[in-house]
N, C-alpha and C positions, 0 to 999 in steps of 0.2 A: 702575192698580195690579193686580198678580197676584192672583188669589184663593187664598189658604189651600188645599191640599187636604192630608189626611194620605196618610202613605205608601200604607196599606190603599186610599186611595180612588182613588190612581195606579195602584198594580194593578190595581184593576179596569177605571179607565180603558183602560190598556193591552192588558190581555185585551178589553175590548170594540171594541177598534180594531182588532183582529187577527180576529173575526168571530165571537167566542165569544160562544154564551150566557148569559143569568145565571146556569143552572144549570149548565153545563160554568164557568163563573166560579167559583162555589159549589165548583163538586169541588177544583178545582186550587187555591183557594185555603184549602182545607180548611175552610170557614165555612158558615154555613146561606142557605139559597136567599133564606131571610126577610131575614136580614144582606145578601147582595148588595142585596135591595129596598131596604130601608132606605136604604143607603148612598147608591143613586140617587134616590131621593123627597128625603130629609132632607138629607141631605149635597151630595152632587156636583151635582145639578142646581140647584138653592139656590144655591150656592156661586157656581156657574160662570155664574148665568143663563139658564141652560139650559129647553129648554119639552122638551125627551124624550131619549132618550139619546145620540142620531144627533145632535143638536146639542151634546150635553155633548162628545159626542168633537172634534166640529168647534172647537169653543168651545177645548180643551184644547190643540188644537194652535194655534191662534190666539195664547191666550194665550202657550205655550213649554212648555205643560206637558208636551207630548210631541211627539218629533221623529220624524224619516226612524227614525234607529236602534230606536223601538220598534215598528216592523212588522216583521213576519216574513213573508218570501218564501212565496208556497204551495206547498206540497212536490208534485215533479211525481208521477203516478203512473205507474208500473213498465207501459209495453206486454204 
C-alpha cells in the first residue's frame, strides 16, 4: 500500500531529489527551516519508512511517489 504523503511533503520530496537543501527547501517553499525539519523527522520519514532522507527520496520513488519528470536537468554553465 502507498503511503499517505501531503502535497507540502511532495514538495519537499521533490526539491530534495533535485539536490536542494532543507534550507534552500525552506526558502522556495516559503516555510521555516524548523517546518522543513519537522516535516522529515515526523512526517515523511515515518510515513515512507524511511531511516534519513537519501532513503525517503529513494523510498518515494519506489513507491511512485515521484517519477523521471520531477528531476530537473542541471543547468549547464555558460563557458
Amino acid at each position: 500500500m502507498k503511503a499517505r504523503l501531503t502535497p507540502r511533503q511532495l514538495d519537499i520530496l521533490r526539491l530534495a531529489a533535485n539536490g536542494h537543501t532543507d534550507a534552500a527547501i525552506a526558502h522556495q517553499l516559503d516555510i521555516s527551516l524548523h517546518t522543513v525539519r519537522d516535516q522529515w523527522r515526523f512526517g515523511i520519514k515515518p510515513r515512507l519508512g524511511a531511516v534519513d532522507r537519501t532513503n525517503a527520496v529513494a523510498l518515494a520513488f519506489a513507491a511512485g511517489h515521484l517519477n523521471a519528470t520531477d528531476l530537473h536537468a542541471p543547468r549547464e554553465h555558460a563557458a
